[in-house]
N, C-alpha and C positions, 0 to 999 in steps of 0.2 A: 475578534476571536483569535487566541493563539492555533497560529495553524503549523503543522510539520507538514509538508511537501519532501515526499521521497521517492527519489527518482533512479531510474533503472534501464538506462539503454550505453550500450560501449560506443554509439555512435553520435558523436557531436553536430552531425547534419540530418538525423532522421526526420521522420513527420512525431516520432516521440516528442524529442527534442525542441522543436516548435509547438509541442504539444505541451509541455513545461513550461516554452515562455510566455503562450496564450496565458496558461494556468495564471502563474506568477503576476504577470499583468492584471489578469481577475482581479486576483487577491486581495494587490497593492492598490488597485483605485477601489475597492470599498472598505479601504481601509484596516485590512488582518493585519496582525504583527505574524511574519513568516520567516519561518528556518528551513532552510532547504539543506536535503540531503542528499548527497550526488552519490549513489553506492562506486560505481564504475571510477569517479576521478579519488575518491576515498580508498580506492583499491582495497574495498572491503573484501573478506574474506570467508566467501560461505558454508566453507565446510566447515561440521561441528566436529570439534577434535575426541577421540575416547574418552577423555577423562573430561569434558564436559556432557557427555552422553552418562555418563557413569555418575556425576551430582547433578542429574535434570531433574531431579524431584526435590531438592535442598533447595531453597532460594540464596542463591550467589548469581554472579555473571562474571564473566572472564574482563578483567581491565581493563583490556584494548576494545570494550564494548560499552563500555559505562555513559558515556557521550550518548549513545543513540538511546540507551535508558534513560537517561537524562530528558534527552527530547519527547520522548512518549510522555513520559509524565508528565510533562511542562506543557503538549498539546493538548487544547478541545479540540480539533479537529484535524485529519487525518487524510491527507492526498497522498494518494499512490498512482506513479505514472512511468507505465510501463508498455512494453509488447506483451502480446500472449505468445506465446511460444506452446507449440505441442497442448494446447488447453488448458493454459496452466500460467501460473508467473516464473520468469525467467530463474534459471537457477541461482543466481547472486542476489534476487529478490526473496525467494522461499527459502533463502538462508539465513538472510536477515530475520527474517521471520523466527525461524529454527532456532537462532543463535539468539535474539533480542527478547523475543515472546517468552521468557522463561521466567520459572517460579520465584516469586519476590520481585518478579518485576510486572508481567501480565497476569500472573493466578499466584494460589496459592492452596494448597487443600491442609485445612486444619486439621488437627490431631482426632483422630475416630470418623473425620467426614466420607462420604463415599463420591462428592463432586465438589469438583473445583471453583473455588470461589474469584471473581474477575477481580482485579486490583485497577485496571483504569480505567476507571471511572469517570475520571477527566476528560475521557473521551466523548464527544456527545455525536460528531457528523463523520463519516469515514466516505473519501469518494475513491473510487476510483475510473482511471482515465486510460484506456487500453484501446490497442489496436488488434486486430484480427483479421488472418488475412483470407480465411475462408469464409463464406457468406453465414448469416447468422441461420437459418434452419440447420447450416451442419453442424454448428457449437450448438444448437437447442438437442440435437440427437446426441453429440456428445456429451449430456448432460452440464454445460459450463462447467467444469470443475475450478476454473478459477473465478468466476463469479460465489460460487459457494463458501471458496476457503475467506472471501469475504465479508459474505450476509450470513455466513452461519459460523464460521470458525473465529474467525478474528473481532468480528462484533460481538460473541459472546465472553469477552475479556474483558467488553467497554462497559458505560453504561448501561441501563438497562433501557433507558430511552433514546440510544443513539440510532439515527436516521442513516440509510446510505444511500449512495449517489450511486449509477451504473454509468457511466458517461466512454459509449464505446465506439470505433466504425468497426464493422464490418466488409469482408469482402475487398479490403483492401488491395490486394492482387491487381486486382481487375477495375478498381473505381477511376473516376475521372479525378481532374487536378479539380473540378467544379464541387466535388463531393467531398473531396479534402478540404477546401479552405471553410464550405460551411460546416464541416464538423470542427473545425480548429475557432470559429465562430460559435460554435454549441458552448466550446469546451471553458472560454473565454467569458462567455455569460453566466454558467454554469458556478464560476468561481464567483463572479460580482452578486451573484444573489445567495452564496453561502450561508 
């Protein structure tokens, strides 16, 4: 399976970080062809400028973007591997998102339509690989808001048959190095049986 792997933490020693290379390692022993995308060494840039706020309903995309367009299209499958940050994906992650997810490349709404039509479709599996550093009952009262922008926002751009993966720890803060390695272990298997 064509897989995009994209990755989102500024720090090169995290548990994210080894959270990528587990990934990665999944991937390549069962064999995915994978493109990985480092947003933070790419010093991608997530704020959407006004005058692409101003054609977000044209399908264009700004040229110093066309690359990560490229890789959407080219993936069936879709790893995101990040922190949550504030319940949420990190801000250089939900900008990619902002900046990449746009018309002509993720939707498109036809001339008279009242809803947006998904363009990739090539997508069939989308995981995501996240840490959280508050125990998971308080992200359940916080309603996950970045589990959602996942299973309901960005998967309804894909196919209409694509599956998602929720592959998280919780409670980070507070866990042992014993709870770490076997979720880095989860995350590891997780990708070999993609």
């Amino acid at each position: 399976m064509r897989t995009l792997v994209v990755y989102c933490h500024p720090n090169p020693t995290s548990l994210v970080a080894a959270a990528r290379d587990r990934a990665l390692a999944g991937l390549e022993a069962a064999g995915h062809e994978v493109r990985l995308c480092d947003l933070y060494a790419d010093g991608f840039d997530p704020a959407m400028t006004a005058a692409e706020r101003r054609t977000h309903a044209e399908p264009c995309i700004a040229p110093e973007l066309q690359r990560y367009a490229d890789d959407l299209r080219w993936a069936e499958a879709l790893v995101l591997v990040y922190p949550t940050w504030w319940s949420g994906q990190p801000a250089m992650l939900k900008g990619w998102i902002d900046r990449v997810w746009v018309a002509g490349i993720a939707w498109e709404l036809p001339e008279g339509a009242n809803r947006l039509r998904p363009l990739l479709r090539n997508v069939r599996r989308i995981v995501a690989i996240t840490t959280h550093g508050s125990p998971k009952y308080l992200n359940a009262l916080e309603g996950e808001a970045g589990k959602r922008t996942m299973t309901r926002s960005i998967r309804a751009m894909c196919s209409p048959l694509t599956r998602t993966t929720w592959c998280a720890i919780y409670g980070l803060d507070t866990c042992t190095a014993t709870k770490r390695a076997r979720w880095l272990d989860r995350v590891e298997r997780t990708m070999r049986r993609l």
